[in-house]
C-alpha positions, 0 to 999 in steps of 0.5 A: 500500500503507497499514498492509499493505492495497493500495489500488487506483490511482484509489479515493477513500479517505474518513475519517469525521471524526465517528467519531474523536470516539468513540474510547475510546482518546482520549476518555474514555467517548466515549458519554457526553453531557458538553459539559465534556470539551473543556475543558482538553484543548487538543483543537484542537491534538491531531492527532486533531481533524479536525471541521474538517479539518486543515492546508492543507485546514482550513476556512477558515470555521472561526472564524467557525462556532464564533462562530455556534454559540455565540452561537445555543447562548447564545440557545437555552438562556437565553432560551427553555424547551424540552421532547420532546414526542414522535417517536424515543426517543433512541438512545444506542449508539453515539452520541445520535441520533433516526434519524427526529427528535425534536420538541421544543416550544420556548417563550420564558420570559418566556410 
């Protein structure tokens, strides 16, 4: 039994991490594009932060994924130019996605 619901010995039960991160009640307007809004949160020691789990099942490659993203997201974005050059409209409700991908011509800008 969890918060009046009986759970059946032997279900798995699943929390979907990435739906936290658009929770009006800890985010505010989670659906808006902002990269800042982590910045001065000290979101990582908030308990509701699980992107990369949490505790004694937090992931042990955590560290080193930060590095790699940054460093690429460095790389991306001061070396080369990008624009959409076509597939999905972007969805914006409820979250920024391209259900069937969206493509993008990716040039250096030194060209």
């Amino acid at each position: 039994m969890f918060s009046g619901y009986l759970i059946p010995k032997g279900w798995r039960i699943y929390v979907y991490t990435r739906e936290i991160n658009y929770e009006p009640f800890l985010y505010q307007d989670p659906l808006t594009f902002n990269p800042w809004r982590w910045l001065g949160n000290s979101v990582e020691s908030q308990s509701h932060f699980l992107i990369f789990g949490g505790g004694t099942r937090q992931c042990p490659g955590k560290e080193l994924g930060i590095a790699e993203i940054s460093t690429f997201l460095h790389y991306f974005v001061t070396r080369y130019r990008w624009e959409e050059i076509g597939g999905d409209k972007l969805m914006k409700f409820p979250r920024v996605e391209a259900p069937n991908g969206l493509h993008i011509s990716v040039s250096s800008y030194s060209n």
